[in-house]
N, C-alpha and C positions, 0 to 999 in steps of 0.2 A: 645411679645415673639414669635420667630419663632419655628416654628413646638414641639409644645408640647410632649413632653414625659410623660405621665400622664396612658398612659395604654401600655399594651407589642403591642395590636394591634396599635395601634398608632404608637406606634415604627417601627414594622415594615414595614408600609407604609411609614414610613418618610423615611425609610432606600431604598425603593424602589423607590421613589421621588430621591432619589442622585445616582438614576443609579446602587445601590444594594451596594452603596459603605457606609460602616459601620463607617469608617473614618469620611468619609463627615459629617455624622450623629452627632458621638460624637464631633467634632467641634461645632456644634450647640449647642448640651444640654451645653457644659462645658461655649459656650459663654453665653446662658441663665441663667446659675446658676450666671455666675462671674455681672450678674445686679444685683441680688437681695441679695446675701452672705453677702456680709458685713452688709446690712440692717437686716436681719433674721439671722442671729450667727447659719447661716445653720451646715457646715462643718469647721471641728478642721485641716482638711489637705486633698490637694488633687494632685493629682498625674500629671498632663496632658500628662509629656513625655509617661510613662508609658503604659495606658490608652489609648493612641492613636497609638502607637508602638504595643500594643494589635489587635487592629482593624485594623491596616493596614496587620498584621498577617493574623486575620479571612479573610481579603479581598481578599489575595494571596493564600488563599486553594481551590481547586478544588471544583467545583458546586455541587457533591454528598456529598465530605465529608464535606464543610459548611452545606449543607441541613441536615446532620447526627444531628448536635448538634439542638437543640430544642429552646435553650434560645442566639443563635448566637447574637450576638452583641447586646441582650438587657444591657442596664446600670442599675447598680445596686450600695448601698452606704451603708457601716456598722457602728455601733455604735466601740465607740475610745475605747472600751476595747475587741475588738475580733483584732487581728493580720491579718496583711497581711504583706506577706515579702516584704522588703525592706521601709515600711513605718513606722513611729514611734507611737508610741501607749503610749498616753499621759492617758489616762484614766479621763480624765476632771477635772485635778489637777490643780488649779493653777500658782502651781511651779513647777518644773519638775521633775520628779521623775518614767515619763516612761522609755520607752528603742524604739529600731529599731528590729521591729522583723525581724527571718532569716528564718522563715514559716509562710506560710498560716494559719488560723484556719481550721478546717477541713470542715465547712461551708464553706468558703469559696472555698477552695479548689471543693467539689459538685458543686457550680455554672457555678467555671470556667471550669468543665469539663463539661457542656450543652455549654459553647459558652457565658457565661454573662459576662461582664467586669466591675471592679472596679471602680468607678470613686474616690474614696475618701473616708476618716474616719469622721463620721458625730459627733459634738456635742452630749456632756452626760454631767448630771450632776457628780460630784464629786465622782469617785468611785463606782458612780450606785447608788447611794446613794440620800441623802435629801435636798442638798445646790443645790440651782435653778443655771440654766445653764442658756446661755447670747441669749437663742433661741428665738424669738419671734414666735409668732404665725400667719400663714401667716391670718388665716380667720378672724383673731384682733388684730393690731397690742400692742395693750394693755391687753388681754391675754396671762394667762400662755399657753404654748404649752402641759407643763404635762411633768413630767420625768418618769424614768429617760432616757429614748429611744427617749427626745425632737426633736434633729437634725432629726433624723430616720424618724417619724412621721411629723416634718415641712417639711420637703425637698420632702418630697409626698403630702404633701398638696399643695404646691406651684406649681404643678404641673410638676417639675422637673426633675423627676423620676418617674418610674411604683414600682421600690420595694427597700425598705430598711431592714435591720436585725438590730433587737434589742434586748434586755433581759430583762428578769423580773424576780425579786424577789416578789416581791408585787403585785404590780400592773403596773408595768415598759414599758409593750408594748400596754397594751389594755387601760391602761388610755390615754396617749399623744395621741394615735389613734383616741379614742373618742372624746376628746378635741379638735383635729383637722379636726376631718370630716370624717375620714379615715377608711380602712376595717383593721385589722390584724387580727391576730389569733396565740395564745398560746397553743402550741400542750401539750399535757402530758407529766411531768417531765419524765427524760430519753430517750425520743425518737428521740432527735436530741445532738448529738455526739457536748461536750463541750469543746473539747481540740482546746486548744487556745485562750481563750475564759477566762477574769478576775472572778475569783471565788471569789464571797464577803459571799454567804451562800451555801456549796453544797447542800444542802438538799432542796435549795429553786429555786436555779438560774436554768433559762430555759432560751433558746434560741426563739425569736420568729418573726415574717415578718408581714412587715406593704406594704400597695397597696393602689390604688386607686380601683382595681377591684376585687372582689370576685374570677372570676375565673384566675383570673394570680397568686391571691394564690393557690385557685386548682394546677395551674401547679408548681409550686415552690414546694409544699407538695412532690410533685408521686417522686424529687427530693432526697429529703432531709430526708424522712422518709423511715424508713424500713418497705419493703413491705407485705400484710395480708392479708389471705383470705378474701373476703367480707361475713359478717355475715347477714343473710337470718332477709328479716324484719319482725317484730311483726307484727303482724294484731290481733284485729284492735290496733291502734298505738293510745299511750297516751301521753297527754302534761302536765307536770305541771308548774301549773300559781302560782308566785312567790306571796302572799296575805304579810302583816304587815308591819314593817318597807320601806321593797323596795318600796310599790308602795306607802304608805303613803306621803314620803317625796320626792315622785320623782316628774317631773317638772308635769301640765297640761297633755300636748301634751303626755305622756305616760301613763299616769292616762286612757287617752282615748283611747289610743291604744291597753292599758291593758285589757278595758272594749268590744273591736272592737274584740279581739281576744277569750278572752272567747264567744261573743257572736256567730262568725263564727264557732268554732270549740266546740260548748257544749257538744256535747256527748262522746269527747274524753277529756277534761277535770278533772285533778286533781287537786284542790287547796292546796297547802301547808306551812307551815310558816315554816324559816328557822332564826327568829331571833336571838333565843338563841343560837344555833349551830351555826352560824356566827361572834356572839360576845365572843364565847369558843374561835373559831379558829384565830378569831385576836387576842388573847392573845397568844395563845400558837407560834401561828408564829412571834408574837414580840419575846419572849421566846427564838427562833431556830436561828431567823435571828440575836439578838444581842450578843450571846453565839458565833455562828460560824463567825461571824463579829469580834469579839474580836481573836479570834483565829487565823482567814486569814489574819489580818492585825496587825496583835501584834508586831512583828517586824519594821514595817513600823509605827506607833505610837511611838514605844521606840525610834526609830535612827529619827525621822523627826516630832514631831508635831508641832512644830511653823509653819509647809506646812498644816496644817489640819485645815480643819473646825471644828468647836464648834459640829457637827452632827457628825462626824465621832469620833472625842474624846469624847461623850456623850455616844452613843452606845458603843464603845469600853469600856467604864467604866460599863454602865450598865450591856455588857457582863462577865464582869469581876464578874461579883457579882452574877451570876447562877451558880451553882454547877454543877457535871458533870449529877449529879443522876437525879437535875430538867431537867436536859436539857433530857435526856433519858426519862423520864416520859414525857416528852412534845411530843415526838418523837412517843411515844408507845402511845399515846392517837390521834393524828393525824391519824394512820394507823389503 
């Protein structure tokens, strides 16, 4: 693979290897993706006229106002249920039942305004949902990659990219992240602007970015969040260490790192069990997400289920079967 895209620095040396030409560059990534795509069910669509018409843009702006943007010709790839105009937004259906959006998500729209460009709509499972997508996982090619942000999360592991967008209901961004090797981060429901963007639970869905780097999420964040004072730190600062189930069943190698970090950091240590209050709140968010699951997609079950998986018509039944009151009571026991 020629010149890796795997971190924004990275990028942007590669970009300066081609003579500063950003063009040059995405030719590169898009030849490196079209090796391994078909093998890894990276991306559901991607763009090249586009995307490259893009960068030959950034190329022809003057050397102050390219310098302006931050994220100038970094490549970037979204999950197939956030929009971009002019590309189609299949939502990882089988059969087809997306459309061609005529905007941006407004994610998207943020990036493009630092300078990042599109390369493509990456692999999801079903509606965000529970039926596995056709991703492989580049770090096994017989693992799962993790949904439902699979593409998102393999297409950075692969090294192919510095950053992808994904969502989570569940566990959507930070599972396939972990699964693949990978850094994300799921910021706090509300704080990144969802318009555009498939709602399968509102109360649950968040927007969230997968990297190879820590700090290229840093930069992505000062982006895409609204900005807050910084709150003055506790001293002395305490940690709580997660004791019971978590570290019970977890592998070895964290058992010991468990043990590594209590024993560095003892005097700021808090032990805490959180099993019961974890096993509450997986009910009550089965509860929210199959309720407003049935809700967002009721329509779309009544005129098309012979298009739907057994997981989509299961939940859509189950939600069917909460009252509106359970559902408030689940609502009002969460907050």
């Amino acid at each position: 693979m020629e010149q890796p895209a795997s971190h924004f620095k990275q990028c942007r040396s590669a970009i300066a290897q081609n003579g500063q030409s950003i063009e040059a560059f995405i030719k590169t990534v898009l030849a490196n993706i079209k090796t391994v795509n078909a093998e890894l069910g990276l991306f559901e669509y991607i763009d090249e006229a586009t995307v490259l018409s893009d960068a030959a843009r950034l190329d022809a702006l003057p050397q102050e106002q390219r310098a302006a943007l931050p994220l100038a010709g970094l490549p970037f790839a979204v999950k197939d249920i956030i929009d971009v105009a002019d590309m189609p937004t299949a939502f990882g259906c089988a059969a087809p039942i997306g459309y061609s959006a005529q905007t941006d998500a407004s994610i998207v729209k943020q990036l493009k305004a630092q300078g990042a460009l599109v390369i493509g709509k990456t692999v999801t499972t079903e509606l965000a949902f529970l039926e596995p997508s056709r991703t492989r996982n580049p770090r096994g090619l017989d693992f799962t990659p993790g949904g439902s942000s699979s593409g998102s999360a393999a297409v950075v592991a692969a090294n192919l990219l510095p950053l992808a967008i994904g969502t989570q209901t569940g566990g959507s961004v930070i599972r396939p992240a972990a699964f693949c090797g990978v850094f994300a981060i799921k910021p706090s429901f509300g704080l990144i602007d969802r318009f555009g963007v498939l709602s399968q639970s509102p109360s649950l869905d968040t927007i969230g970015f997968i990297a190879n780097a820590l700090e290229d999420l840093a930069q992505v964040i000062q982006f895409c969040m609204p900005s807050a004072a910084p709150r003055p730190a506790k001293k002395p600062f305490s940690i709580a260490l997660i004791e019971g189930n978590f570290i019970e069943q977890a592998a070895p190698y964290m058992k010991t790192l468990s043990d590594d970090i209590s024993a560095a950091c003892a005097p700021h240590i808090t032990n805490v069990t959180l099993d019961d209050i974890l096993a509450r709140c997986a009910v009550l968010r089965g509860k929210i997400n199959d309720y407003e699951l049935h809700h967002q997609f009721n329509n779309l079950v009544q005129n098309h289920p012979q298009r739907l998986s057994s997981h989509i018509l299961n939940a859509h039944k189950a939600g069917a079967a909460i009252s509106t009151s359970r559902y408030f009571d689940a609502l009002n026991e969460t907050t």
